[in-house]
DRENSEBA-859593 format. One line per 5 residues: number of its first residue (from 1); their letters; for each residue x, y, z of N, C-alpha, C. Coordinates in nm, 3 decimals. Layout:
// residues N
NUM = a = X/Y/Z/X/Y/Z/X/Y/Z | ...
END
This chain:
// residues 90
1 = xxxxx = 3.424/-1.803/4.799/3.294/-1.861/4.769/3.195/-1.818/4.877 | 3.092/-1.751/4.858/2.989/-1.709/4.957/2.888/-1.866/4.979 | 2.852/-1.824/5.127/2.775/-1.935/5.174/2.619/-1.930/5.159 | 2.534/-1.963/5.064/2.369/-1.976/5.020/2.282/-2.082/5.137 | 2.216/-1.985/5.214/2.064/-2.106/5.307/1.982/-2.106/5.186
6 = xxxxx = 1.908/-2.231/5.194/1.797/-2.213/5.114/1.735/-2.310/5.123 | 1.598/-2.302/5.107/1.431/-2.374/5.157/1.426/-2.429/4.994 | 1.433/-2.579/5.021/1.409/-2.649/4.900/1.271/-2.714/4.885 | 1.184/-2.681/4.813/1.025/-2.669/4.871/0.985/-2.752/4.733 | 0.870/-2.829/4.779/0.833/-2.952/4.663/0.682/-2.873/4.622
11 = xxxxx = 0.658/-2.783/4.506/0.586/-2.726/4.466/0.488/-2.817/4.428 | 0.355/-2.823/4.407/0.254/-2.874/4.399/0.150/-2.797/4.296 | 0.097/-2.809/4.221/-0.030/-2.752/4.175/-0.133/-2.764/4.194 | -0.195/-2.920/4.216/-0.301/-3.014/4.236/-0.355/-3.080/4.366 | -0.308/-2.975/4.448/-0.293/-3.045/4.589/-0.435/-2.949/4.610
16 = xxxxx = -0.523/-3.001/4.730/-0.628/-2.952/4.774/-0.605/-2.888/4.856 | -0.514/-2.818/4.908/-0.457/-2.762/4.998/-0.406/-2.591/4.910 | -0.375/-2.637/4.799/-0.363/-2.486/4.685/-0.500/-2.432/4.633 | -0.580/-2.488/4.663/-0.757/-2.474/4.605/-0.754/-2.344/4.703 | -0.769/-2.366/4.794/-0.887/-2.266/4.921/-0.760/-2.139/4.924
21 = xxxxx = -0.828/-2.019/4.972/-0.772/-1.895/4.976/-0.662/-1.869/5.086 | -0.754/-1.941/5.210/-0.701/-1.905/5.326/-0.628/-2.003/5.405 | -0.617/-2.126/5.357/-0.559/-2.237/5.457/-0.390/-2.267/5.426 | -0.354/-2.378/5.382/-0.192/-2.359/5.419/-0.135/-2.295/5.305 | -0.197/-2.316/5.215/-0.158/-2.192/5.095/-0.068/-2.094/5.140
26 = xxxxx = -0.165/-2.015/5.217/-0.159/-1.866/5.260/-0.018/-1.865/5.360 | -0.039/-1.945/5.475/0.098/-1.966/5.561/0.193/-1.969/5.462 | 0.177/-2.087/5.381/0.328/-2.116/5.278/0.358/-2.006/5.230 | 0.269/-1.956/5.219/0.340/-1.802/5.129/0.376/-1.718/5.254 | 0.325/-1.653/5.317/0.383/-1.617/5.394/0.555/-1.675/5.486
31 = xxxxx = 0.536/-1.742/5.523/0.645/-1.845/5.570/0.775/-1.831/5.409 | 0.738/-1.860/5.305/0.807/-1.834/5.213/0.886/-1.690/5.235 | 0.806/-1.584/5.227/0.830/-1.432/5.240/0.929/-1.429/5.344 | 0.887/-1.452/5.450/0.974/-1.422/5.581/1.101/-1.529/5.553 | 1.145/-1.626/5.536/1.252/-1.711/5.474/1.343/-1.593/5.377
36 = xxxxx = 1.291/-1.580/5.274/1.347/-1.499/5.156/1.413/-1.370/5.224 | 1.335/-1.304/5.334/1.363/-1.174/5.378/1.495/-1.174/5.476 | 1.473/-1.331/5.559/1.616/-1.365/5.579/1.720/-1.450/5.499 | 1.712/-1.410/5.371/1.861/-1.439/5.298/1.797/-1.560/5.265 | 1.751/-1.640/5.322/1.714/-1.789/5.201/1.671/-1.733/5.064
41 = xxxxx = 1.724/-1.837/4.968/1.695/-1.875/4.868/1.558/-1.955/4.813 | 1.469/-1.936/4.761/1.384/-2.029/4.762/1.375/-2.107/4.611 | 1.425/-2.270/4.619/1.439/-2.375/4.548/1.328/-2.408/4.485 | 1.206/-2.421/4.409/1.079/-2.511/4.341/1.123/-2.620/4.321 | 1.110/-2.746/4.363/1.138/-2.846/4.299/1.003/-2.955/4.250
46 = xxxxx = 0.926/-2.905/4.161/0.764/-3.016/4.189/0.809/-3.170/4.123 | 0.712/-3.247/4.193/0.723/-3.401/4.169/0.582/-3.471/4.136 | 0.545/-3.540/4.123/0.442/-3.594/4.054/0.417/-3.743/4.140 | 0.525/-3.725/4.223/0.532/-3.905/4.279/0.421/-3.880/4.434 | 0.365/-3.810/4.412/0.294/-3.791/4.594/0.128/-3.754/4.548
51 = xxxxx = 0.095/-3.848/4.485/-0.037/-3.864/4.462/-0.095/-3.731/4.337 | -0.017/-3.737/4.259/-0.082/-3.727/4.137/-0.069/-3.598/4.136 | 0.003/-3.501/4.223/-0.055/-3.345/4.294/0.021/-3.286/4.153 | 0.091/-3.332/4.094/0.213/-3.248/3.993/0.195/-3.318/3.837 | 0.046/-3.298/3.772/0.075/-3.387/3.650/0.073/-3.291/3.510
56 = xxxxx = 0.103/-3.164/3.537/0.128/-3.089/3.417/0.275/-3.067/3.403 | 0.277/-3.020/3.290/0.439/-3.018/3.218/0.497/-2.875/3.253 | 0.609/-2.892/3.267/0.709/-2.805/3.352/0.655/-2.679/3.293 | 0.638/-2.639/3.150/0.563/-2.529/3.079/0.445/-2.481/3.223 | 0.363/-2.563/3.223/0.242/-2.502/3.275/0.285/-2.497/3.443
61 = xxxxx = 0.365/-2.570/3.503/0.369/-2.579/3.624/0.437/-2.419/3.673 | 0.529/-2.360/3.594/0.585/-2.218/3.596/0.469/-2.136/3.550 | 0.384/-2.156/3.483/0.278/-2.061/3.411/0.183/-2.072/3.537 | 0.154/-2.159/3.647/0.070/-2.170/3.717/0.143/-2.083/3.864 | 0.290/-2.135/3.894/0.325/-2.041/3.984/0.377/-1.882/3.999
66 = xxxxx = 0.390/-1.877/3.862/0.394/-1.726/3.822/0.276/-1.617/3.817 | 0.186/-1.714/3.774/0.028/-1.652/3.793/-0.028/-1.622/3.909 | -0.044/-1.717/3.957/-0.163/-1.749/4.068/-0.056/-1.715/4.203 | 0.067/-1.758/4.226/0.134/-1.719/4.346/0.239/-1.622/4.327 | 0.224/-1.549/4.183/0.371/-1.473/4.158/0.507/-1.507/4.231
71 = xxxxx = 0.517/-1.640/4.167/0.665/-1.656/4.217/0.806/-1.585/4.139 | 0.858/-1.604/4.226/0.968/-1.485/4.172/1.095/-1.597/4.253 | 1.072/-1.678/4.233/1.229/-1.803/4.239/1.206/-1.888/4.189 | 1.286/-1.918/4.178/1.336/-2.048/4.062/1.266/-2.207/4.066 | 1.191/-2.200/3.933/1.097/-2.364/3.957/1.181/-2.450/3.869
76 = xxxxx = 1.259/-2.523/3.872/1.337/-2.617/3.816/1.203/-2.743/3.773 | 1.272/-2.828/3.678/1.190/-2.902/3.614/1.145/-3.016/3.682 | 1.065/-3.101/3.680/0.985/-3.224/3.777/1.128/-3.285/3.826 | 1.127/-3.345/3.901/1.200/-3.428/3.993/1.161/-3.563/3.999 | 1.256/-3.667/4.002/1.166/-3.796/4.050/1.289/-3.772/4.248
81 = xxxxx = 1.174/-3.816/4.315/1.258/-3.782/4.454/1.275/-3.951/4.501 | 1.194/-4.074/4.431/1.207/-4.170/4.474/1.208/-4.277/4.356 | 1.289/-4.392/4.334/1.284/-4.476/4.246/1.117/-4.593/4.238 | 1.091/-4.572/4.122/0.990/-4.689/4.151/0.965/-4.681/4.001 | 0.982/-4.812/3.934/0.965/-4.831/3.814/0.808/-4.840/3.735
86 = xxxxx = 0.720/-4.865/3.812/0.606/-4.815/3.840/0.529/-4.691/3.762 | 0.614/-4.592/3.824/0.577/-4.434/3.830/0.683/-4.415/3.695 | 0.577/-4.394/3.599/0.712/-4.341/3.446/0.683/-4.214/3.427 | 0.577/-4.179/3.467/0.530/-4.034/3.452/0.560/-3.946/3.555 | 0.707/-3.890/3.557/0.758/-3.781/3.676/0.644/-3.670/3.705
END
């Protein structure tokens, strides 16, 4: 069985921080790149529970990181990362 590192990263769409060109966007991607180049794996996992940042459907959330950040790893479907009966909309 081979041994996998990998950066399990809580993808976002709606965050004001994915708006602007140059601010942590840009690091994350970068920082992503250099991860990948050493053998990590890179995980998508988006959530919806951290202020609203994730409220499109898994369809568009891959249509948005394929586009706009050409991702090229794997976006698995919404996550709930915390219980709260509250929050029905992952």
């Amino acid at each position: 069985m081979r041994s996998t590192k990998a950066m399990v990263y809580n993808f976002v769409t709606s965050c004001f921080m994915f708006v602007c060109d140059h601010g942590l966007s840009s690091c994350l991607l970068l920082l992503m790149v250099a991860i990948f180049d050493l053998g990590f794996e890179i995980l998508a996992f988006p959530c919806n529970q951290f202020g609203n940042q994730e409220p499109g459907t898994n369809e568009e959330i891959v249509q948005f990181a394929c586009t706009r950040f050409k991702a090229e790893y794997p976006i698995f479907d919404k996550v709930t990362t915390f219980l709260d009966t509250r929050d029905e909309d992952m």
